[in-house]
Every structure is written in C-alpha cells, then in structure tokens.
C-alpha positions as CSV (number, residue, x, y, z in Angstrom):
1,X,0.0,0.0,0.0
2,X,1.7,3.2,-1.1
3,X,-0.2,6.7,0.5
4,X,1.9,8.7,-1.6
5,X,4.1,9.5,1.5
6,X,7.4,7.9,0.6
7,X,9.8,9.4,-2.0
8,X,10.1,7.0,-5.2
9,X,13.8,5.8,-4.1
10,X,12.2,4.4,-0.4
11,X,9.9,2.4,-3.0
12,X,12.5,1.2,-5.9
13,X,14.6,0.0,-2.7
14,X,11.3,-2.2,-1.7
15,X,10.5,-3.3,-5.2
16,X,14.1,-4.4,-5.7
17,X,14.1,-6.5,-2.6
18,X,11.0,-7.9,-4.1
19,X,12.7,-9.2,-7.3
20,X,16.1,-10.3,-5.4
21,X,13.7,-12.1,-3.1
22,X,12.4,-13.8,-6.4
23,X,15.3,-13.8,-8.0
24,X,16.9,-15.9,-5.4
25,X,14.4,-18.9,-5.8
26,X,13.3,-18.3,-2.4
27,X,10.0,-17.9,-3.6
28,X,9.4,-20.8,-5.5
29,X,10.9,-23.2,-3.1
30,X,8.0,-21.3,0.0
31,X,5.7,-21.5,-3.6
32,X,6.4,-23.7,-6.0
33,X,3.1,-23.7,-8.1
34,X,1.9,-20.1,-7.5
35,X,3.4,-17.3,-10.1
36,X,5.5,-14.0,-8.3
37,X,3.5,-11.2,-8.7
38,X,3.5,-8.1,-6.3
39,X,0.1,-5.5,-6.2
40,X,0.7,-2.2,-5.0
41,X,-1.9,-0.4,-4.4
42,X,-1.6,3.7,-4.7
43,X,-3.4,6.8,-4.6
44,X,-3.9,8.1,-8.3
45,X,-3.2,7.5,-11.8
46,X,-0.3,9.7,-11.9
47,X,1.5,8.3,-9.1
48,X,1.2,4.9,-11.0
49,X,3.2,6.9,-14.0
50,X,6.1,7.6,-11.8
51,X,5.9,4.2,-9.9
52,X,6.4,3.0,-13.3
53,X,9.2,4.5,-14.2
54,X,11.3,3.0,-11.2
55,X,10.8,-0.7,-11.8
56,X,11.1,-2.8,-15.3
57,X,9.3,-5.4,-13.6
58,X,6.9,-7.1,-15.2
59,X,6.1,-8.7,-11.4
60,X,5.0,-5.5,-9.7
61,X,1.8,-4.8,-10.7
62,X,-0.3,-1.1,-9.5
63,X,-3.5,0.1,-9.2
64,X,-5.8,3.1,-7.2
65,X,-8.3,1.5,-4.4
66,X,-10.6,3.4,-6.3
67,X,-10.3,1.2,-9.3
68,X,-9.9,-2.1,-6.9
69,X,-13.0,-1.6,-5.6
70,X,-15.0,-0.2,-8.7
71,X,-17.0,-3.0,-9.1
72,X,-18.5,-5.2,-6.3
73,X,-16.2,-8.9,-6.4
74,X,-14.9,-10.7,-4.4
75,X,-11.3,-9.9,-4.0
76,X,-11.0,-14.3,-5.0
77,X,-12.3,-13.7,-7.7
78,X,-10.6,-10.0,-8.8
79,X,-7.2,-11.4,-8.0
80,X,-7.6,-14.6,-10.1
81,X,-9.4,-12.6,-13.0
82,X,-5.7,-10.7,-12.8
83,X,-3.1,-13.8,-12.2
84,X,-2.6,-13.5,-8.5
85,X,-3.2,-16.1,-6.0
86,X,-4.4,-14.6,-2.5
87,X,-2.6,-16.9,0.3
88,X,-4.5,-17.3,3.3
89,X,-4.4,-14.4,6.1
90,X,-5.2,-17.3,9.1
91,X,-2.9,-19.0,10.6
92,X,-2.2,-23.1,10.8
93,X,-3.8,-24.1,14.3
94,X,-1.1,-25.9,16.6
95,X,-1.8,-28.9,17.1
C-alpha cells in the first residue's frame, strides 16, 4: 500500500528487494506452483506513472483502491481474473 508519503527511491529499494527475493528462488521453493506477482496499491493515476518508471518489472503490478473496488467482487475472484493467488491471512492451528 503506497499513500503517496514515501519518495520514489524508499519504493525502488522495496521493489528491488521484491525481485532479489524472487530472484533468489526463495520464492518458489515457499511457492512452487503459484506465479511471483506483487500488487501495489496507490493513490492516483499519476502516481502509478512515476511508480512506473522506477521498476522494469513485469512482477509489480499497480493500481488506485478506487479502481480495486469499482466493481463489487470478491477480492478471490478480482485477484484470479488478474493472475494473483491470494494466500491465506489465518494461521495453521497448533496442534
């Protein structure tokens, strides 16, 4: 979630700890079916433009809230409709 209250280089240093992290292979041995895709989620259009400009990425993905929640779906259903795979928020209960 970006708030438009970090300068661009605080957010290229994130995104390229995202693609080292990928990179690496650390990902798809935690992973190993799911495709490496990060959504970032932003405040307008134009911040998307010069989000853009500091990643080549073809992982990191943006978009406003305001177009996220346009239409009523599920977010299942948004994320799949885009290539993402939501993993679960809960916990494994110890057992």
């Amino acid at each position: 979630m970006d708030r438009d209250t970090e300068r661009p280089i605080v957010l290229r240093k994130k995104f390229e700890k995202y693609i080292t992290f990928k990179e690496s292979g650390r990902y798809r041995n935690l992973f190993p079916e799911w495709a490496f895709k990060v959504l970032v989620f932003t405040t307008t259009e134009e911040r998307i433009e010069s989000l853009q400009q500091i990643t080549t990425s073809d992982d990191i993905w943006f978009c406003t809230m305001e177009e996220f929640l346009r239409e009523q779906l599920n977010h299942a259903h948004w994320f799949s409709l885009r290539g993402f795979y939501a993993l679960s928020a809960v916990s494994k209960k110890k057992v």
